[in-house]
Each structure stands twice: as C-alpha cells, then as structure tokens.
N, C-alpha and C positions, 0 to 999 in steps of 0.2 A: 706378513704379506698375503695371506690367507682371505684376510677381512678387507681388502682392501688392493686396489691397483693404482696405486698412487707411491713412485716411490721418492722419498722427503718432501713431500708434501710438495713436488714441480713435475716430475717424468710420470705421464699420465699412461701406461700400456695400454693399447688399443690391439693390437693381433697378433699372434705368434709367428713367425714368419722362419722358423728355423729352429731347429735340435739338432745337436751334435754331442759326440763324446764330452766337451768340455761343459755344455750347461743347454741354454736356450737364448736365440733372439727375436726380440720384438720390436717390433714396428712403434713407437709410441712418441708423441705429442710433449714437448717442454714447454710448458702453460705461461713459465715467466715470459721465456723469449717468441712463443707463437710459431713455432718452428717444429717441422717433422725429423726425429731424430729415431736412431735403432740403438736401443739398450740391450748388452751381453749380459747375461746374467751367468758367475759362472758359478758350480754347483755347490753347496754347503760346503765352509771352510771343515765344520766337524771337528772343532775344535771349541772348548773354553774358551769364552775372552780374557780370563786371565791368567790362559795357561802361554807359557812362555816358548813352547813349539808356536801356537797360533797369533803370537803377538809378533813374532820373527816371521810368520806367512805372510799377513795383514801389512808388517813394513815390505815385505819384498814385492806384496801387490803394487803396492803406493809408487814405491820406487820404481817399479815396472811402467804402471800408468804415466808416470811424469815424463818417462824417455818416452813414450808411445807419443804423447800429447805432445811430444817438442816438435816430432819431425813437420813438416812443413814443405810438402809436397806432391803434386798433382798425381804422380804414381802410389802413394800412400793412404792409406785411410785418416781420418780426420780426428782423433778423440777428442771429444770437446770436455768431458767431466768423467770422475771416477769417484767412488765409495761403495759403504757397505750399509746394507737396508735388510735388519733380522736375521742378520747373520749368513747373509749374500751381498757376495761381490758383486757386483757390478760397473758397467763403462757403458758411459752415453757419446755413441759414434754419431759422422755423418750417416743419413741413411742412403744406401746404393740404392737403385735402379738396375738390376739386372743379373746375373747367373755367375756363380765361380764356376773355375774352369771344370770342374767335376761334373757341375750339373749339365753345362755344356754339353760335355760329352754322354750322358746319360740322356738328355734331352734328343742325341743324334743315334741314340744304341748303340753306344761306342763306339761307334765309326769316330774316325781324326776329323778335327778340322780342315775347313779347308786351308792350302798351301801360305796363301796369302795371309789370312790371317794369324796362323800360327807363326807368320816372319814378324806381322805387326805386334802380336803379344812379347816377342824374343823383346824387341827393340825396348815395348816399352818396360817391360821387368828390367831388365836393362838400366836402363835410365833409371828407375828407381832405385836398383840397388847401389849403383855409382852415388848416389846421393846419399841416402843410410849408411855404406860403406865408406861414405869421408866423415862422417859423424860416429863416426869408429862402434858403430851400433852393427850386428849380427843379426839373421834372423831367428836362424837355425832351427828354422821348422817348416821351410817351405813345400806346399804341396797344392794341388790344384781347389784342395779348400779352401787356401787361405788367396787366392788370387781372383778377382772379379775382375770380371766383363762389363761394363756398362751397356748402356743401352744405345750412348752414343760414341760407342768404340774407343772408351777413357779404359784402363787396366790398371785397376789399384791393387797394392798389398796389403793384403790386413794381416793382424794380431802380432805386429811385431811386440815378442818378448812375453804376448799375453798365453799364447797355447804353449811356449816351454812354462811355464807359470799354473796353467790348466793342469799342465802332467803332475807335477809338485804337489797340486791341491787334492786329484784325485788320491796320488798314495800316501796322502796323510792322513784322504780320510779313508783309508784300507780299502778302497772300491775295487784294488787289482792292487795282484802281488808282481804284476810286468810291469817294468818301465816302456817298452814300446807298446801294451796295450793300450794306453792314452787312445794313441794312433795309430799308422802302421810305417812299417819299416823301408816300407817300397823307395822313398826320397829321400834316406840318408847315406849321409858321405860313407865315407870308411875309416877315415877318423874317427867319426861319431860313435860308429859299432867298434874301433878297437880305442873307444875311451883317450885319443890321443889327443895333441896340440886342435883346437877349433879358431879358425881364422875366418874371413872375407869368402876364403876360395870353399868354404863346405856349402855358403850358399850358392855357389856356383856350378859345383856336383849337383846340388839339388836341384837347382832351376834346368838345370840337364837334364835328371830325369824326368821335370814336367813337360819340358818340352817334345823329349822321344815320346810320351805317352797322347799329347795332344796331336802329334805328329803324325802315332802309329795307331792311336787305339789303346793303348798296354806299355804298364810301364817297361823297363829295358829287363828286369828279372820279375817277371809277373807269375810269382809263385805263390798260394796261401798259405804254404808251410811256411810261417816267418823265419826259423833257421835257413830255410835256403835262400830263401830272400838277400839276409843279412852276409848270407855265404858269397852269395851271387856278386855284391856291391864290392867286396872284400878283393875275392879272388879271381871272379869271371871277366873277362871282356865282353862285352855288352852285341848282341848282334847289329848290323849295322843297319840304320832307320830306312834304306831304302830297299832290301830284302824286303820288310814290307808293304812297301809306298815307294816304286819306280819314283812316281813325280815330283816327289822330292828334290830339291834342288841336291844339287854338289855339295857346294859352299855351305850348305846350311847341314848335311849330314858331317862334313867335319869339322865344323862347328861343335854340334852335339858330344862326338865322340872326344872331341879333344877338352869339354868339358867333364863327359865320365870316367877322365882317365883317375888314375887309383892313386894317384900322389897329385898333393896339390900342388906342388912347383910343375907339375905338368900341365897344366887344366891354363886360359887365359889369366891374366896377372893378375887383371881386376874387371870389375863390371863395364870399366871404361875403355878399356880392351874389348872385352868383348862387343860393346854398340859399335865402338868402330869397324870389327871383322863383321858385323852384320850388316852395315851400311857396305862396305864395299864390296861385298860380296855379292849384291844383286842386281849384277850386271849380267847384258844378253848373253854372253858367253859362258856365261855360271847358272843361269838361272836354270836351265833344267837337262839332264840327260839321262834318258832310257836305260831302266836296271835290266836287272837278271829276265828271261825266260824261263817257265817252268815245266819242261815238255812231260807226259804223262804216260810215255811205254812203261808198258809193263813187268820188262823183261828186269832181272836181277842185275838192281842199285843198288845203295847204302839202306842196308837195313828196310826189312818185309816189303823188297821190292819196288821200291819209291824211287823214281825218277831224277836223274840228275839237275843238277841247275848247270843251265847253260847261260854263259855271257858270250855272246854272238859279237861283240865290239873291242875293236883292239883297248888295250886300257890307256885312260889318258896320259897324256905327256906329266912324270914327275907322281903320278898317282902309287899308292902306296899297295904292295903285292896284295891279292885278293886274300882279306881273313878267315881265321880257321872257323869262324862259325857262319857258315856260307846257306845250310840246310836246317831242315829238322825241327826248329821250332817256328810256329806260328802265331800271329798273333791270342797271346795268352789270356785269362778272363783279367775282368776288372779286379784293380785293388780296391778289396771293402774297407770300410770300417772308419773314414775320412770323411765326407761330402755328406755335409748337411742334410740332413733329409726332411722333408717335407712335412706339415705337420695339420692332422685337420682343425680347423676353427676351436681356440681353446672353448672348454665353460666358463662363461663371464665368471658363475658362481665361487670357480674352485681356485683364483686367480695362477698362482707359478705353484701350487701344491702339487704333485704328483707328474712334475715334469721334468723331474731329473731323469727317469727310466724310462724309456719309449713303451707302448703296451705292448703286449706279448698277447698277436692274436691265436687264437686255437690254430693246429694245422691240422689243413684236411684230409680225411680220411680218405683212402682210395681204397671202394669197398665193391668186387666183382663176385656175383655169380658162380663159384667153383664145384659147387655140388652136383659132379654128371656120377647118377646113378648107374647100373651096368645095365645092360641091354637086355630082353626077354629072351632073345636069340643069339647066340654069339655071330661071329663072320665065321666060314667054311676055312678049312687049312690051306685049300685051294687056293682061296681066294687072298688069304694071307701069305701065301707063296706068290703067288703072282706080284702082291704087291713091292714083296721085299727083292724080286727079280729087277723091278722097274726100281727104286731105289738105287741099286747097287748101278744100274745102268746111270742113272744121275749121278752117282760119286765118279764113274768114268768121265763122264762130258765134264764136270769139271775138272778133272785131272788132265783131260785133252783142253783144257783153257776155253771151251763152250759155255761160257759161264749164260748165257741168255737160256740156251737148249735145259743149260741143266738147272737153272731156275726154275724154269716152269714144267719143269719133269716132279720137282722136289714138290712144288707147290699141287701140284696135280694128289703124290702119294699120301701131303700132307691132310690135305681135305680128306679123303679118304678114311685114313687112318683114325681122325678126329674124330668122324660120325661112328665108324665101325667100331673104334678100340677105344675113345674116349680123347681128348684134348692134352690129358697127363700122362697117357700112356706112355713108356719108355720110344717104343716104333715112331708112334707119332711125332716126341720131340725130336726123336734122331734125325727124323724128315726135315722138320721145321730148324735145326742147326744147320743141316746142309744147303737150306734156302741163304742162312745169314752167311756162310762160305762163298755161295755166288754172287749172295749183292756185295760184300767184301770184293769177289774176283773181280768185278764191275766197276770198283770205288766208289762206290753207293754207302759210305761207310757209315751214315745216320741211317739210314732204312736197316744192315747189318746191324746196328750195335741194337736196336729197339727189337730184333730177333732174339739176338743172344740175351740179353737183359731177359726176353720173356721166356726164354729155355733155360736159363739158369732159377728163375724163378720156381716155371715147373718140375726139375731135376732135384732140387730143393726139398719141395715137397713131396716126390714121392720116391728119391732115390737119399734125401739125406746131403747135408752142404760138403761132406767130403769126399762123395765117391767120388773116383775118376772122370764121370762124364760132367759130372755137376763143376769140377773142376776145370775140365776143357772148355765149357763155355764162360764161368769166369772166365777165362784166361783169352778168349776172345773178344769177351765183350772188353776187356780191357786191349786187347790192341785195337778195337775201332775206337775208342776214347784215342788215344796215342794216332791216328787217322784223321782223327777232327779237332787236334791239336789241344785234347783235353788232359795234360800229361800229368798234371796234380791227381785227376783223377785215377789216371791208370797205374800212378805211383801205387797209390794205396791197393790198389784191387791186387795187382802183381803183387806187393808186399806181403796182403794175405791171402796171397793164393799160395806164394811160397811157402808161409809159417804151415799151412795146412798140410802140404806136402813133406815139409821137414818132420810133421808130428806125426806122419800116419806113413811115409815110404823112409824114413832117412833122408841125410842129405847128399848122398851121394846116387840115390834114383836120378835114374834118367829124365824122370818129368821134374824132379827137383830142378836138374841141371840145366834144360829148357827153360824153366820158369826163371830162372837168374839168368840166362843169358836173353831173355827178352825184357828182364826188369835191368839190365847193363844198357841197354838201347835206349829204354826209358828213361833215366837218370842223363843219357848225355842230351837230349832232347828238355829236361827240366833245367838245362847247362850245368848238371855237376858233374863236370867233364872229370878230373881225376879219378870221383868215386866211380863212375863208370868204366873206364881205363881200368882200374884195378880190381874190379868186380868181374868184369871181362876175362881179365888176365888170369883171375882164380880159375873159374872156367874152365881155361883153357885146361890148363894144368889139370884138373880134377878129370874132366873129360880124357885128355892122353894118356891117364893113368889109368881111368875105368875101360876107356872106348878103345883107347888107342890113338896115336898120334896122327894116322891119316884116315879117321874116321869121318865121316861127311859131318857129323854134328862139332868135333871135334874144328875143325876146319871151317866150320863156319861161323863159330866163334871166334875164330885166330880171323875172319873178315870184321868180324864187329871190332877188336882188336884196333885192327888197321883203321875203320871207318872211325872212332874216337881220337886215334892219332892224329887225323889227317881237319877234323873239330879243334885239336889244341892246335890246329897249325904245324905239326908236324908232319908232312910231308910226306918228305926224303926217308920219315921211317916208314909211313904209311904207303908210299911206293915199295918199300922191300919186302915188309908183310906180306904186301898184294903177289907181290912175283913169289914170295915161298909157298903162298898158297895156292897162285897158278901152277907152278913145279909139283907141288904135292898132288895135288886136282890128276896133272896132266900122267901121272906114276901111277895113280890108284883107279883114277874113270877110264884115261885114255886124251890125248888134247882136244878129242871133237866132242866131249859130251859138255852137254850143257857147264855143268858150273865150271868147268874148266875155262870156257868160253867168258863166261860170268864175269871170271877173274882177271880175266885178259882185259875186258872194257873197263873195269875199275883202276888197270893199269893206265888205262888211258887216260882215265880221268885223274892222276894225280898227275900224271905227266903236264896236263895241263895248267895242275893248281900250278905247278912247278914254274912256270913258262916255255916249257918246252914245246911249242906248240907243234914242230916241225917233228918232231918223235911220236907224238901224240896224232897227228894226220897221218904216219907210216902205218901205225897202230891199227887204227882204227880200218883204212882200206884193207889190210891185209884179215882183221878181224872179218870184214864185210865178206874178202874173197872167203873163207874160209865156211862163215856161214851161210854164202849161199852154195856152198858146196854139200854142206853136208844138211839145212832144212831148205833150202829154194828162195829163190831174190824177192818171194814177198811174204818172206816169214818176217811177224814183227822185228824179230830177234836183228834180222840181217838188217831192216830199215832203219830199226835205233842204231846201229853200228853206222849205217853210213847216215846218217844224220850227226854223227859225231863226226864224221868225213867234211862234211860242208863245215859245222860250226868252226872248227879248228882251221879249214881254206880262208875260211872269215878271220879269225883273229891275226892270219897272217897276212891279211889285207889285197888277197887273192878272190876280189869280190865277183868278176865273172863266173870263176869257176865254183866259187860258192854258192851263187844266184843258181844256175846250171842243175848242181849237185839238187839243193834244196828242192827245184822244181820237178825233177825226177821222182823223186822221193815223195813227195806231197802230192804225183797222178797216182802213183802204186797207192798208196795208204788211199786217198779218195777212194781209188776202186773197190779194194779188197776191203778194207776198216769201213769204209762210209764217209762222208762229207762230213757229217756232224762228231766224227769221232774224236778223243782229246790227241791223239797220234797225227791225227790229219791236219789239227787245227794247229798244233808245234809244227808242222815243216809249212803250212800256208802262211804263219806267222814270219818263219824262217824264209821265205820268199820276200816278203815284206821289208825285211832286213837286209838284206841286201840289195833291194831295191833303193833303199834309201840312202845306203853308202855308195850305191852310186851316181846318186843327186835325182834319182828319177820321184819325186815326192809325191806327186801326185799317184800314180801307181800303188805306190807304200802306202797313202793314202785309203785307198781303196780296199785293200790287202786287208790292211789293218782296220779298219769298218768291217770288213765280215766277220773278221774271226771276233769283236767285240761282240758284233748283234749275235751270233750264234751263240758264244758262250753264255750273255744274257739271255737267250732265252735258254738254253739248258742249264747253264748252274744258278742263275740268277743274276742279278744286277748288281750284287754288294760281293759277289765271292772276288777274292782275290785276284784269280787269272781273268776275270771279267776286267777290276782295274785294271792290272796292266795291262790290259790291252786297250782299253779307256788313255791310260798313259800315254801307250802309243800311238795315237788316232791325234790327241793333244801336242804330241812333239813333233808330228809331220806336221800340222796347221801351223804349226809355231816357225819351222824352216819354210814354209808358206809363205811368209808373211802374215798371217791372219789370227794374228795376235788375240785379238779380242776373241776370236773364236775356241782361243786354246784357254787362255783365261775363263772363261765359263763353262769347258769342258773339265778345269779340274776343279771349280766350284762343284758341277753336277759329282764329282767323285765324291766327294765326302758327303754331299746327297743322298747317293746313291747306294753306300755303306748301310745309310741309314732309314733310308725305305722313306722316308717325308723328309719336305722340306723345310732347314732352319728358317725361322721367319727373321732373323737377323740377318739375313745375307739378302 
C-alpha cells in the first residue's frame, strides 16, 4: 500500500480524515460505483497468513464485517464492503458529514451540550439500539467515538463489533499488554470489568455513561487512574447529572441514573423501554427544575472549609431521599485516549505507511532565567528585621481572616525580599507561600496553586524535595488542585508527599498523620468512598493513641470520618459522629469556641439530609443566637447560621418567613461583605427563591439576573455558580410563559461553558 493508494484496484484514498487507537480513516472515492465513501483501515493483522492464530482473526474480521453490513438502519452506519489489502483490514463505510460526540464536546471545551440536544441524541441511540438489539446483535463498545452527529441532526452508530475486533487485533499484535488500553474504561458496564453474563442492558449502562458525559462535560467516574475508573462503575453510585447542570430536566436525570444502576435487571428492560420513558418524559411539568445552590461562606463545612449545598425547595412529591454524593466532586477532566483525533494532510508520497503511530512531537522546554548572583552589598540586619516584623504582621491578618490586607502586606515583603535577598532565598519564598495562603483564603484557588507550584519549585532547589517546607507547599499546592476539582491530580501529589514523609519522619509523625488525613478527603472526592472511610478511620486511631483522643487534630479527623459517612449515605451515622465530636469539642474548648460551633452546624446539616427539617431550623436559630452572642450578628459565622435558618423555613414551606429571613441576611452581608461578595450573592440568590415559591416571578426574575451578570463578570461566564444561576434566570422565563426565551437561554449555557459558539446550533 506504500506504492500506491488505490485499494483492489476500486477504493481510490484521497485524505485522512481521522486516527484513532484502532487504525485510520479516509475519506476516499469507489471509482466502480462514482461514489464518496470513508475506508477504516484497521492496523496490521501482524500475523502470517498462514499462521493459524491469524487465519482465525482474518475469519472473525469477515464474520464481523457481515453482521456489521446486515444492519439496515438510519441510526447505524452503512458498510457497504470489507477485505484485506497487504496485510490490512479494511471496511468501506458510508461517509458522514459531521463530528462524534467526543469531538463535539472538544469542539465546545468540554462544556455539555445543549439540553435539547442531548434529549434528541437519547432518543435517537435509542431507536437504534431497539433495532440492533432485536437483531440479537450487541455493541459492547459504546462511547462517544463511536456515535456521530450529522450535519443534519441524523445520529448514527458506528463500528458495531468492529472496535471489540480492533482490541483483538491490537493484542495479537503485542501493541499493549491491557485489554482496556485499546480504549478506555470510562463506558463500561460492570459486568464487563467483572468478566460476567453480557446482554442488551451492558449497552445500556454505556449509552448512560455517554449521555451523563454529553450532559455534564465528564464522564459519571472521570478518573485517569483506570483502576478507579473500573472501581468506580463496579462499586460507586454515580453523582447525580444535575449537581452539575441544575437545567437538566428531572425525567432525564432519572433516566440516566436508572440506566447506571450496577445490575442489569435494574437499568430499563430494553432500548424500547427506554425511547418510551424518553418520549413521555418531556412534558412541561418534567421538563425542568432548579437544582442545588452552592453558597460560599467560609466558615467550617465538609472538609477545608467548603461550603455546604443548599436545596432551598421542598423535594418533589414521590422523589427519592437526596443522595449520599451531594458534594465534593466537580466536574472531572476529559476521558483521553477514545476520540478520533485529527490528522494533518497526509504525504500523497508515503500513502498509509507510518500511520499506525501518531508522531510524537518534541515537548517544550520551559527554560527561565535562574541565575541571580549575590548582591555587592548585603541588606542591613535592620532592615531585615524590619522586614521579618511586617511578615509576621501578615501571618496575623490572615489568621484574623484579612485575607485581602494580608495579601498585599505579603506581596509588599515579597518584592522586597527578591531584590534584597534574591527570588530563592528561603525569607522570600516564605513570603511568596504566605501570599498563596491568602489567595487560598479568598478562593482564588488557581492564582494559589501557580504560587505554591512556584514555591515548591524554588524550595526544591535550594532547600532540597524533602525538607519540611518544600513539603508544605507540596501539600498545598495539592489541595488547591483538590479546589479546582483536579482530584487525580492531588491524588498523586498527597501520595508522594506522604511516601516522603513516611521515609524521612515515620509513619506515625504528625505531618505524616496530616498528610493521610487530607489524602482521606481526597480519595472520597475521587468517589472511593470506602477507601476513604477507612483511611480516615486509621487516622483516627493512630492520632488517639499518639495525640490523644480529644486532641483537635485527632477530632478532626473523627469529622472527615463522619463527612465520608454522611457521602455513602449514611447519615444517621454521620449525625452521631457529628454530635460525639460536638460533645468532645464542647469538654475540651468549651461550647463557644469555634469548632465546637463548627460541629454544631454540621449537625444541622445532617439533620437536614435526614429530613428533619424542623430539628434542623431549631438548630440552626439557636446556633445563630449563640453566635451572635459570643462573635456579633454580622460575623460571617452567625450569617452562615441563619442562612441555614431561612433555607430550612424554605423546605418546610414557610416561605414568607424564609423570604423575610433571607433578606435580612442578604442587607448585613451587602454591607459588611460587599455586593459583589460570594456570601452576599447566596442570600440575594436565596431571596430570589423564595420569591419565586411565592409565585412572584417576575421579581425572582430580577434577583436572579443580578446575581448571573455579577458572577459573570467576577467568575466568568462558564463557571459553574455563573450557570446555575443562568439556570435560574431560565426557569423563572419559563413559569413566565416565555418559553422561547428560556429555550435559548439554555442553548447560551452550553455556549457559554465554552466561550464560542457551536456553529450547529
């Protein structure tokens, strides 16, 4: 094929138009019939032709191609011919017009599609698979590669039987020693990974996970360690799609979930089950309801002070108790290693020669500057006192929660210190760590991590990768990774931050002990809820035998404890935890010091998973009396308390007094916090909501327009709390009547994920 692009003397290749793990596609011309067709080329059999492994491939290609070529339907790709040309397979398809779901989303920078469209792709996989599935054919490889988009909104499936076929050919011909590196693990059932019975319902599971991923951005376990992946599909319950996309319909999130459920007698019966629940589901009364809230005090929540999720609406009639994965993961990176990728203009010259490997370009060196010589002059002792004075004054203002003051105190010492002591100097980095502590205090959590990244760096180099401090900023740069919901990332960093510390303090140091009880937090956030739990639990143990059982670190680990509990859904244990660590707290601080306080709100909040909502509203006001008794009624602290006051007036359907509550709370925060603050914008949003339960739309309306356009212009236009509140700007238009209004405001959402517009919409 080297000398020539001509294959049996009729399939003319004219342009590359695709590579993937299994081979390459091309665009090319069948000269007999005059017709543009796309030939799969899949990669050397790598075998003898008359060895008796590759005569047994070669039948099972054939046999492959012949079911492939039977189906006979508008959801299905077309094969019109198959063989083999120099010892490559090959299949001459119809050729598409237009993007599989992968490039889709890469085309949108992973933002989801829009609503509508991801109901229309449901429908039509759907339809196709009812059809293959009465032709008693499987696919058992679906993923958003193998599913195209036309141009004129047709969705076909391709490569049935051909990519389980692909994986075959690879490890015969030793290219990998994985069965899931063909591809990736992100779309299979859990039969699949535990080798069991494969039926109908496995491409059912799958078409589930392509649709939470088109849905959310990410598939439902968007891990790249593939063991957790596979763990994830097995053991976890999947978060639910409208945590991250409010405007998700209902119907269509329990749809999804009842398709990932972990046994297939639980999932729909069959593909023709499911086109029906998708047809009848999209009626006005299903079609959309406002998710969760995500307020952003600061005061101490699950795990390094992260804010609770509030659902401000009583829950629907028959709706199923709110699940144990409520928090903590965010939408996760891409699954690689699936989606076609793009390819530049082959050399006519070199025809299909050297295109089984993608090329492997150089990477770029990132090459700075490091050479600061010492100075002719040193600085004065003076002067270096002075600085380290003003320093220590900045490690106050953040301790007093001054996190702006003492940013630009730090950043003030840092300059400083660079010109006078040099940029690596131990002083200077200490500076420049304590600047990434206040953009942390701030939630500025990308501006922190690209600190600590460059202090670990420097620490590195002139303190060596395992001192103490080189340490600490690992360990921070890894929880703003864990902040920007990069949790694969901070897996690994916590991992060897801990191996470091196990090899140079033991494993029973106190920064050991730290460095596992933030990599427990991490692991339930990657959803491996158990190993977390009982990583946790060592903890705990190890700590009340070193620390003592009512030691602050010891106890606050016995809260990560309880927050991983209350993750698997457990509750009722995660409400007792909480109380024996409010008891403990209140014996060893006293019941007015902070954490004690801490624990008390946490009780609140299970009381709520609970449905106690009326336990939970006693809670919370007597919390609020309490702390503004002992910090004053516009201490954050007491406002997050009674903003738990309103919310829970709310779910007991006590909406004036919630309306009331909220707008108290939302003058104090405006004044003291500011207008633009995330504190101020949860209770203006929290006004909003209750404005709307009480049919006043127009108002809610309003509400919800500000707090959008604000947080668009401070977080941007694609962050999360920007949609939902996009969401809800949409669902007041929609009790409106202004349909059409709200329809193109959640097209602009998936827009607006991805900074330009799809030219298909």
């Amino acid at each position: 094929m080297a000398d020539t692009r001509l294959i049996q003397g009729r399939y003319r290749l004219l342009e590359l138009i695709g590579r993937g793990g299994m081979g390459e596609v091309w665009r090319a011309l069948d000269e007999s019939l005059g017709r543009r067709v796309a030939v799969k080329c899949l990669k050397p059999v790598g075998l003898p032709q008359g060895d008796a492994a590759g005569r047994v491939m070669r039948e099972r290609f054939r046999r492959e191609a012949r079911v492939a070529a039977a189906l006979q339907h508008r959801g299905v790709t077309v094969v019109h011919d198959f063989g083999e040309h120099d010892g490559v397979l090959y299949l001459v398809m119809e050729l598409l017009e237009g993007r599989d779901l992968g490039q889709l989303l890469e085309d949108n920078k992973r933002a989801p599609l829009p609503v509508a469209e991801v109901v229309d792709i449901a429908e039509q996989v759907a339809d196709a698979l009812a059809y293959t599935h009465e032709q008693g054919i499987i696919h058992r490889d679906l993923k958003p590669a193998n599913i195209m988009r036309l141009t004129d909104g047709t969705v076909k499936i391709c490569d049935f039987g051909i990519a389980r076929l692909g994986r075959d050919l690879e490890q015969s011909s030793q290219l990998t020693g994985l069965g899931v590196a063909m591809g990736t693990p992100h779309y299979m059932s859990p039969e699949q990974i535990g080798a069991g019975a494969i039926d109908h319902r496995s491409d059912l599971y799958s078409l589930g996970c392509v649709l939470y991923e088109i849905a959310t951005g990410a598939p439902p376990f968007d891990l790249e360690d593939a063991w957790s992946v596979l763990v994830g599909h097995r053991d976890t319950v999947p978060e639910p799609p409208r945590t991250h996309r409010p405007e998700l319909p209902v119907f269509f999130e329990r749809i999804v979930l009842d398709l990932l459920a972990k046994t297939p007698g639980e999932r729909p019966a069959d593909a023709g089950d499911l086109r029906r629940r998708l047809g009848a589901g999209q009626g006005p009364a299903l079609a959309y309801a406002p998710g969760p809230g995500y307020p952003h005090g600061r005061g101490a929540g699950f795990g390094h002070g992260a804010g609770e999720v509030y659902d401000s609406r009583p829950p629907l009639p028959g709706a199923a108790p709110l699940p144990s994965w409520t928090r903590g993961m965010t939408i996760g990176h891409k699954a690689t290693g699936t989606t076609v990728l793009p390819s530049p203009p082959p050399d006519p010259a070199s025809a299909l020669t050297g295109g089984w490997t993608g090329p492997a370009g150089p990477h770029p060196a990132l090459l700075a500057d490091r050479a600061y010589g010492p100075h002719a002059a040193g600085p004065s002792a003076e002067r270096l006192a002075v600085l380290a004075g003003r320093h220590d004054a900045g490690v106050n203002l953040s301790r007093a929660g001054r996190w702006e003051e003492a940013e630009e105190t730090h950043r003030d010492v840092a300059a400083e210190r660079a010109q006078t002591l040099g940029p690596d100097h131990p002083d200077t980095l200490a500076s420049r760590y304590e600047i990434g502590v206040a953009l942390s205090g701030t939630g500025r959590a990308a501006e922190a991590l690209r600190e600590f990244g460059s202090v670990t760096e420097g620490r590195e180099r002139t303190l060596g990768p395992d001192h103490p401090d080189t340490l600490a900023a690992r360990q921070e740069t890894a929880y703003a990774l864990g902040r920007l919901g990069r949790h694969f990332e901070a897996h690994d960093l916590y991992a060897a931050v801990l191996a470091s510390h196990e090899r140079t303090k033991g494993d029973e140091h106190p920064d050991t002990l730290r460095c596992r009880h933030h990599l427990a937090g991490n692991l339930s956030r990657l959803g491996r809820l158990e190993e977390a739990y009982g990583l946790a639990r060592e903890v705990v143990r190890v700590r009340a035998r070193v620390l003592g059982t009512t030691h602050p670190d010891t106890l606050a680990t016995r809260c990560e404890v309880a927050r991983t509990l209350g993750l698997l859904g457990r509750w009722a244990e995660a409400l007792g935890s909480y109380r024996e660590v409010e008891a403990a707290r209140a014996r060893a601080l006293g019941p007015d010091h902070a954490d004690t306080l801490a624990a008390r709100y946490e009780v609140g909040i299970c009381l709520g998973r609970l449905g106690r909502d009326a336990e939970a509203l006693e809670l919370y006001r007597a919390l609020a009396d309490d702390l503004k008794r002992v910090s004053g009624g516009a201490d954050p602290e007491t406002l997050r308390a009674r903003h738990g006051v309103g919310v829970n007036l709310g779910r007991l359907a006590r909406w004036e007094e919630a309306l009331r509550e909220a707008r108290e709370v939302w003058a104090i925060r405006e004044r003291v916090l500011g207008p633009d603050h995330p504190d101020t914008l949860v209770s203006r949003r929290e006004v909003a909501v209750g404005l709307g339960w009480l049919g006043r739309w127009e108002d809610a309306l309003a509400g919800y327009r500000q707090v959008a356009g604000t947080r668009e212009r401070i977080l941007g236009a694609s962050h999360p709390d920007t949609l939902t509140s996009r969401g809800d700007e949409a669902h007041c238009l929609e009790q409106l009547g202004r349909t059409a209004e709200a329809s193109e405001l959640y097209r602009r959402v998936a827009t607006l994920r991805g900074e330009r517009p799809d030219p298909r919409m």
